[in-house]
N, C-alpha and C positions, 0 to 999 in steps of 0.2 A: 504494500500500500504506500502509494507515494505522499499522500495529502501531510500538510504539515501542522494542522490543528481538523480533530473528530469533532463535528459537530454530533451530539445522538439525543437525538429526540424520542422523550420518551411519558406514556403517560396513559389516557384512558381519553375515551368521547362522550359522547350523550347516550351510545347504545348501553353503558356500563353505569352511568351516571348522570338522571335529568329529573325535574319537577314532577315527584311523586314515583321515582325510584330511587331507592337509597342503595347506600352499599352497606354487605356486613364485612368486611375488612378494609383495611385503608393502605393495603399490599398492591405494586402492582400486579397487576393482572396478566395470565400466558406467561411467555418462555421471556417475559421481559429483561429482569434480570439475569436469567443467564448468557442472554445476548449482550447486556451489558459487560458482565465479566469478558465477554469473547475479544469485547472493545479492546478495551482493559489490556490483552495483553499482548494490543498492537504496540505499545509503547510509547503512545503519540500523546501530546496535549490535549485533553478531552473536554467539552463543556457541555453540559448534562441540562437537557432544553426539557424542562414537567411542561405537559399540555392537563390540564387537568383543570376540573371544577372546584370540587372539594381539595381538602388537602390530601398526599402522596405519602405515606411512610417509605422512604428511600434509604431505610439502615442499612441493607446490604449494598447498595450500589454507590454512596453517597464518598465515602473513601478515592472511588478510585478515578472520581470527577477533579479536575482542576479547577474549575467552577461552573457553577450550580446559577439557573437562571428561570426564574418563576413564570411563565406567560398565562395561566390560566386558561383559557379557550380564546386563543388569539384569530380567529376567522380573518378580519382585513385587515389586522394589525399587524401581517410577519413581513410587507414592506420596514415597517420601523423597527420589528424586532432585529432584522437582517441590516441596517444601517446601524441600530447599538449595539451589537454583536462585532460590528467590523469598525469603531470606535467612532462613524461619521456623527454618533448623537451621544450624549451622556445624561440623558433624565431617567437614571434609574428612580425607582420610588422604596416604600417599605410593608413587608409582608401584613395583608390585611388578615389574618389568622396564625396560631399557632399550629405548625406542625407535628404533633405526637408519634413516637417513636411506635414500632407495628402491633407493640405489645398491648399498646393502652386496650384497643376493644376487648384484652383478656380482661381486665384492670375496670374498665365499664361499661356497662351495657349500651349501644349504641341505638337503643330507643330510651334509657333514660335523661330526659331535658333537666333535672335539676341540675342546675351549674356547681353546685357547693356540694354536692355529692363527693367523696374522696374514692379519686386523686384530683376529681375536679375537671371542669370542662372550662375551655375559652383559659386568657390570660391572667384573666380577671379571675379566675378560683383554682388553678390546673396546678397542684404543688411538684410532680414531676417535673424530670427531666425533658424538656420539648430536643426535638432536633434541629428546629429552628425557633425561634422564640416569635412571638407576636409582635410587631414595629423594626423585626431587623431588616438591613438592607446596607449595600458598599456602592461606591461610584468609581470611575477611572481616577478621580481627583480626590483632593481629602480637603476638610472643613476641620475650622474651629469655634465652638460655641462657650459664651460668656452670656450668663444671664444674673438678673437682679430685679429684686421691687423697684417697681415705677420708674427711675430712669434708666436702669440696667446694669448699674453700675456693679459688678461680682459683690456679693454675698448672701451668709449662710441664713440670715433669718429676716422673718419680715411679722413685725403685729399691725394688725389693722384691722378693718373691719369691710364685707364685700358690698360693691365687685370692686377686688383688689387688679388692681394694672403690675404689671410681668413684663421685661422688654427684656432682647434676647439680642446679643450681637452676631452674627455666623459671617465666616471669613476664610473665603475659599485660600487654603495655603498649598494648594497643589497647582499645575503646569495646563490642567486644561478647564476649560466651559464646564460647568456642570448646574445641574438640581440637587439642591438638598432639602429634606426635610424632617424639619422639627416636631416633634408630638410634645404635647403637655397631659400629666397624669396626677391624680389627687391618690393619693396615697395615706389611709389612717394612722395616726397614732397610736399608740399602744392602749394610751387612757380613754379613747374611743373605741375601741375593741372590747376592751373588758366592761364596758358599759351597756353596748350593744348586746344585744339579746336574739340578735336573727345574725346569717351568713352576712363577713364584711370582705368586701372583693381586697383581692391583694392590692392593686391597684384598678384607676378606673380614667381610660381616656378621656379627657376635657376640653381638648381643644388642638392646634396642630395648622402648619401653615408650611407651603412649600415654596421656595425662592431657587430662582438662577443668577450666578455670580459669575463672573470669570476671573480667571488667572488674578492673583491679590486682590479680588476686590472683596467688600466686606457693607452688609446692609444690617440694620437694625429692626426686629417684629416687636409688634407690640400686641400683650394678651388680654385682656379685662375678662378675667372670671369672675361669674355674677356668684350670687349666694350659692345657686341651683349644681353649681360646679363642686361644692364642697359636703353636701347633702349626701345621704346614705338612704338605702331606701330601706324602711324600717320592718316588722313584723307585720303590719297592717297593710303593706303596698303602699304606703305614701312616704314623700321624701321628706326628714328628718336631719336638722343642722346641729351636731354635737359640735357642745363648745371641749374644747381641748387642742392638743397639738397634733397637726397634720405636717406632711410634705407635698410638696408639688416637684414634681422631678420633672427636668426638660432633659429631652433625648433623641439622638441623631439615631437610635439603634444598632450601635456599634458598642453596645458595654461602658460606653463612658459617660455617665448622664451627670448635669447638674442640679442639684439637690436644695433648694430652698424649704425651709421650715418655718410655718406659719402656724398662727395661733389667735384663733376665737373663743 
């Protein structure tokens, strides 16, 4: 084989997965993976293209990928996938779900909807290990994010009273064009936990904004989370503002988030 990067696409369609049919594993499906091993021991740079609806457990295949590239059911979108792929575009985004490793449907019944059920479904209750986590995502280029109460200025704490304003600096420090983006997440305190008397999500999206920079440049978002942003939803279905200490973590989904601690 001459080629000098394997493109292998790999995944499921609508005949396996569509509105008002589920799947009972989240494996793929046929001789997929062992066709991927075959890849595998061409020795070539390989990048592993999921077509898929739902999310894929790729445990055995995922190793032998160089990189790993989400499309979902890309129908007229594999013009743009085929120019970010050959670096003409860089608006990667961040995964809208978590990935769970093939074992979880041992781990939970995949007709059970409660979320707080252990090991927990979604990001927001899932205490496992995911194989891709909820909001991850990488670009050709790298960014760096400084956030702060109201004018943005870096630090760790903020009191006040809602909707509190959040401004975030992000500053492309890499060599090309790109998208980044940022997610905002309420995250309880400990002393809102033990208060709580119903399931409290680990964390809980709040907000989230995507920008293009190029080569050094660097722009500032501004967040205003209302009351409703910091509210938990109680034992009764309605939403409930405990006063205590919370955090708001901003995050590129790259593991390195910035972490403000607020208090009502």
């Amino acid at each position: 084989m001459k080629a000098d990067v394997v493109v292998l696409a790999l995944g499921i369609d609508k005949s396996i997965e569509h509105e008002g049919l589920d799947r009972t594993n989240i494996t793929l499906p046929g001789l997929q993976s062992q066709f991927a091993m075959e890849i595998y021991k061409l020795n070539k740079p390989t990048v592993l293209v999921l077509t898929n609806g739902g999310p894929i457990a790729i445990d055995d295949v995922m190793g032998g990928a160089d990189a790993i590239v989400e499309t979902f059911n890309p129908a007229f979108g594999t013009p743009m996938l085929a120019k970010t792929l050959f670096g003409e575009e860089n608006r990667w985004g961040k995964l809208p779900y978590t990935i769970y490793p093939a074992n979880y449907v041992n781990e939970q019944s995949m007709s059970n909807y409660d979320m707080s059920v252990a090991p927990g479904r979604t990001y927001r209750y899932y205490t496992g290990k995911p194989l891709f986590k909820y909001g991850e995502g990488m670009s050709y280029t790298s960014f760096d994010l400084q956030c702060g109460c109201g004018d943005g200025k870096p630090g760790s704490k903020c009191a006040t009273a809602p909707p509190i304003m959040f401004a975030c600096t992000v500053k492309n420090t890499g060599a090309m064009a790109g998208d980044e983006v940022v997610e905002v997440f309420h995250q309880a305190g400990a002393s809102i936990r033990s208060a709580a008397n119903h399931p409290v999500p680990i964390k809980s999206l709040a907000e989230f904004a995507r920008v293009r920079l190029d080569p050094s440049e660097s722009t500032t978002i501004s967040f205003t989370l209302p009351a409703e942003a910091f509210t938990l939803i109680d034992e009764s279905g309605g939403d409930k503002l405990y006063s205590g200490e919370r955090s708001i973590v901003f995050s590129r989904g790259n593991g390195v988030d910035v972490e403000i601690d607020v208090t009502l």
